[in-house]
C-alpha positions in Angstrom: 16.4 5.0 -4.4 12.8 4.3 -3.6 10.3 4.4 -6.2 7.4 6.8 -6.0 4.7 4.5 -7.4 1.4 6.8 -6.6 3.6 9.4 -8.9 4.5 7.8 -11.8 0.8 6.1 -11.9 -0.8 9.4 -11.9 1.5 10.6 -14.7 1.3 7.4 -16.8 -2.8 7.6 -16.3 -2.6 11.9 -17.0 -0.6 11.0 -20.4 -2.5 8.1 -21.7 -5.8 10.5 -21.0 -4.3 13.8 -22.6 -3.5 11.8 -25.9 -6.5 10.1 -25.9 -8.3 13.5 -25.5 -6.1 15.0 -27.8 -7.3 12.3 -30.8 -10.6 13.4 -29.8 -10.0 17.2 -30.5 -7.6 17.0 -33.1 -7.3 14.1 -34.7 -10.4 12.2 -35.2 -12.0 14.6 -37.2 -9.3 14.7 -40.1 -9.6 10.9 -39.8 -13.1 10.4 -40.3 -13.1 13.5 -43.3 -10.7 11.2 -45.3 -12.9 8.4 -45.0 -15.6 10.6 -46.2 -13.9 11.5 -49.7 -12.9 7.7 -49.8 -16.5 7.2 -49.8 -17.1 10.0 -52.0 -14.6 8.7 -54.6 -16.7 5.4 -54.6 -20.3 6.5 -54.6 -22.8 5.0 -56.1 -21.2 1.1 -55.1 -23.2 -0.5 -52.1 -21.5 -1.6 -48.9 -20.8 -5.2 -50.3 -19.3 -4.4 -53.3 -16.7 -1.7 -51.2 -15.9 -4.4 -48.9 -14.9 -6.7 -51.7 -12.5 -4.5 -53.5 -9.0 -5.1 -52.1 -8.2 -1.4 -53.4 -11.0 0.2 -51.4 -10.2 -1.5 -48.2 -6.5 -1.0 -48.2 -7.2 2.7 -48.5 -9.8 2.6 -45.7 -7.5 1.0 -43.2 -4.8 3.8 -44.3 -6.8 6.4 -43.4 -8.9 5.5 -40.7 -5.6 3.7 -38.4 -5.1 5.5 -35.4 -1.2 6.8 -34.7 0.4 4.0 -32.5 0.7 6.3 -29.5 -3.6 7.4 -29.6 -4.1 3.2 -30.5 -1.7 2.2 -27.0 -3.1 5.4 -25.0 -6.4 4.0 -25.6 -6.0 0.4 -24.3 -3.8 1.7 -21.5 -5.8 4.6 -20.1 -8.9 2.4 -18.8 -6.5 -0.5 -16.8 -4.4 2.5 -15.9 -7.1 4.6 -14.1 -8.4 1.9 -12.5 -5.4 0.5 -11.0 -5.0 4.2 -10.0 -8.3 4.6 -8.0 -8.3 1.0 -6.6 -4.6 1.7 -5.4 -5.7 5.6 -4.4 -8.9 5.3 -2.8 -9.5 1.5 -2.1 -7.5 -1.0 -1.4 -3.3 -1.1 -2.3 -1.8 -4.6 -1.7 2.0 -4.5 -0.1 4.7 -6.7 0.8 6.2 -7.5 4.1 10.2 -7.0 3.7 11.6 -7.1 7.3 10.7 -8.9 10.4 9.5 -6.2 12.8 6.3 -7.1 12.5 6.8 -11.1 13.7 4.6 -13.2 14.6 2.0 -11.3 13.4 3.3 -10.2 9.6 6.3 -12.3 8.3 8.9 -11.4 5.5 7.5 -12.6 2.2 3.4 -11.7 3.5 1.4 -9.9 0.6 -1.0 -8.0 2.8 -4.1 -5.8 1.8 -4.3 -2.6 3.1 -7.7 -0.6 3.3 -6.9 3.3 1.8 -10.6 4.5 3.0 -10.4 3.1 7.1 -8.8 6.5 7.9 -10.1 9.1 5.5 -9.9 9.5 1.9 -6.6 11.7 0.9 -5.4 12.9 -2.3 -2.9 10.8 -4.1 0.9 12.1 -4.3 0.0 14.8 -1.8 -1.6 12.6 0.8 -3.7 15.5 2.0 -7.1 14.3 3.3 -10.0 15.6 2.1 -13.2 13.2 3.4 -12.7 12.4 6.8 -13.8 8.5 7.8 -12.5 7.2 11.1 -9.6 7.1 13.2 -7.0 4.8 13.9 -7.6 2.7 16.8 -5.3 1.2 19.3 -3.9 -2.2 18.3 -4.6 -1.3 14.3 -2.0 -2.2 12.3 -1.3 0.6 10.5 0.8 1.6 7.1 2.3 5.0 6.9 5.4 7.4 6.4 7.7 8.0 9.5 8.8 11.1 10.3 12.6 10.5 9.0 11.4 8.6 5.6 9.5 8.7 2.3 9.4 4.1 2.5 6.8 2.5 3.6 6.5 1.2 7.0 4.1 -1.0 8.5 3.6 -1.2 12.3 0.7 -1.7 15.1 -0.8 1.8 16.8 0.0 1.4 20.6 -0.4 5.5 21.5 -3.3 7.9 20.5 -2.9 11.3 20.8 -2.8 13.1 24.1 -1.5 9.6 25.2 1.9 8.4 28.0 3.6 5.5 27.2 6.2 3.8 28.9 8.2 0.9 27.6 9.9 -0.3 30.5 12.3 -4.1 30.5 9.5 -5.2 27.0 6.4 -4.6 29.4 3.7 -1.7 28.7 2.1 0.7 30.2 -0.7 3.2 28.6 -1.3 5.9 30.6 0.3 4.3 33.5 -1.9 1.3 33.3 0.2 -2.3 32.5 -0.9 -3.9 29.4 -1.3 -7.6 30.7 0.9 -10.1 28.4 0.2 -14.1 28.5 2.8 -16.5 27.2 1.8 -18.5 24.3 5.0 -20.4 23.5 9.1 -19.9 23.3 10.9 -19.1 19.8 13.6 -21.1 19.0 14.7 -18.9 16.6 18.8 -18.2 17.1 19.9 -14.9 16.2 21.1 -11.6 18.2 18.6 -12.3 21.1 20.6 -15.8 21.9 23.9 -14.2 21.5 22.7 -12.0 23.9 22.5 -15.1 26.6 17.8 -14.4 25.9 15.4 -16.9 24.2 12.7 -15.4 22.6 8.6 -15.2 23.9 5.3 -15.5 21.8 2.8 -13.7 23.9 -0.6 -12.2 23.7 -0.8 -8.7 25.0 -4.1 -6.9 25.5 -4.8 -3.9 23.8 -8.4 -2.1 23.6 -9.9 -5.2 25.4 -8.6 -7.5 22.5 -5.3 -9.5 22.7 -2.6 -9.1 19.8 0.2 -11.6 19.5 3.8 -9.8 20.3 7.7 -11.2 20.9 9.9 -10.4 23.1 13.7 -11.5 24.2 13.8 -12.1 28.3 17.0 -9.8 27.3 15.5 -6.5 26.6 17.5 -4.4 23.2 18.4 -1.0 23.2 14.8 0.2 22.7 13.0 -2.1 25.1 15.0 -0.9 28.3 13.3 1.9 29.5 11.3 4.4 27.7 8.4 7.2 28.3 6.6 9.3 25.3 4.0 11.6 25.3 2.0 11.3 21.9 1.6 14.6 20.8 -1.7 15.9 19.3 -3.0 14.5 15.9 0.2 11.7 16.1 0.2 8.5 16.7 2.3 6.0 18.5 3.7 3.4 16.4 5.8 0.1 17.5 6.6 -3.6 15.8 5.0 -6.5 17.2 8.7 -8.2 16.9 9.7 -5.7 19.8 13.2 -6.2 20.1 13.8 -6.0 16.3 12.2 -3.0 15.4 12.4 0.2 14.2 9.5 2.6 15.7 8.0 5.4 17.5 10.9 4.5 19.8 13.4 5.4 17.8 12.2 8.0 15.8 8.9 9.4 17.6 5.1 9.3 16.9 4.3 9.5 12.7 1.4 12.3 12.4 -1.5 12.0 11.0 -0.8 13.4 7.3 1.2 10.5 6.9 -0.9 7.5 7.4 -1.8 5.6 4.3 -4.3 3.2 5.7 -5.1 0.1 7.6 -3.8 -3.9 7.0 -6.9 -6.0 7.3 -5.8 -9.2 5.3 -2.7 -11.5 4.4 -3.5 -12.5 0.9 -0.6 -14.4 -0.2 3.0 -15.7 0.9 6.2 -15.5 -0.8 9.2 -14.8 0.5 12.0 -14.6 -2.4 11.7 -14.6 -6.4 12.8 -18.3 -6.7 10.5 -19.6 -3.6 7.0 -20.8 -4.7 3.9 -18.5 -3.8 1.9 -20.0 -0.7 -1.9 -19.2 0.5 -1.2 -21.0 3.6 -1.2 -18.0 5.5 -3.8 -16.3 3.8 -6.3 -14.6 6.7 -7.4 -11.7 8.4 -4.8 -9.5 10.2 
């Protein structure tokens, strides 16, 4: 079961603030009316003689302490708020757990992702209400598919009111071919070698402005021939590891109440519990 974190921070921050609220309503004043008649029951003694008498004192701290839950609700609710509008509104970090997104994004990448690039929306309900910008072609973009509540990460190839064609791992956007240059060959063994393929590194251009892709020379089930038509306000999502991914392909163009936002930066590297934490990869996206 996938955890809903945007949920449980907003009802961790909404009960840390009610208590804390509620101490200030309710409880402080009883509080702070005991430790009048305290004082009351030791008038006419200055401040230094009150603070020498061990009797004194261990009746102020009795009733003047704060219940455990106001004291924690207190040092909680400031960190927890934060966290909350950083995570909500500004930037929320995630990690890369599948390798769709190779050579650009590899499994174990902690990357940054900017919550304001695409408007500002309300946490849990994801509805926008300040409008920014747009997703761009060859963004790489965090959102919801259409078929899940996880997380997916995957570049925007389509914009609305866009054709594309996937045809043998070669593009075409609105019936132009999107040019692709070989950088290198992956060695890499797995289902593309079995399949009798070896895999390429190349650069395809997108929006004037080349983005690194593989490919197998074999083309997979989702790279053989394909034509969409990206629907108004949806966008056209695919992984940069093209013949190990699930996208728009498979399940069709995400629309545009379920972006989240858009990965800028790789901020840190680590790829199992036990491994140790890198910054070698650390960079913009």
């Amino acid at each position: 079961m996938d955890i809903n974190l945007p949920l449980i921070l907003l009802l961790a921050v909404s009960a840390t603030g009610l208590v804390w609220l509620y101490d200030i309503i309710a409880l402080r004043a009883p509080r702070k009316a005991a430790v009048r008649e305290l004082d009351a029951q030791y008038a006419g003694r200055d401040d230094a003689s009150k603070l020498a008498d061990e009797g004194y004192q261990t009746a102020y701290s009795a009733v003047i302490r704060e219940p455990a839950v106001v004291e924690y609700s207190k040092s909680f609710f400031p960190i927890l708020l934060l966290v909350f509008v950083l995570r909500s509104f500004v930037i929320e970090p995630f990690q890369i757990p599948s390798e769709s997104m190779v050579p650009t994004l590899e499994v174990g990448d902690f990357i940054a992702v900017n919550k304001f690039a695409y408007g500002l929306r309300l946490p849990v309900l994801r509805t926008k209400f300040l409008a920014v910008g747009d997703p761009q072609r060859g963004d790489v973009m965090v959102f919801f598919p259409p078929n899940s509540e996880r997380y997916f990460i995957k570049r925007v190839i389509g914009l609305p009111g866009d054709t594309v064609r996937y045809t043998d791992n070669v593009l075409y956007v609105n019936g132009e071919r999107k040019q692709q240059v070989l950088v290198s060959e992956d060695p890499e063994r797995d289902y593309c070698s079995s399949r009798g393929g070896r895999y390429l590194v190349m650069d395809e251009l997108l929006a004037d402005e080349a983005h690194r892709m593989r490919k197998c020379t074999v083309a997979g089930r989702l790279s053989v021939d394909g034509t969409y038509v990206v629907p108004k306000g949806h966008y056209f999502m695919m992984g940069d590891n093209r013949d190990n991914s699930s996208d728009s392909r498979d399940w069709g163009p995400v629309p545009e109440e379920r972006i989240v936002g858009k990965a800028f930066a790789i901020w840190m590297h680590w790829k199992t519990f036990f491994s140790i934490p890198s910054f070698s990869r650390t960079g913009s996206i």
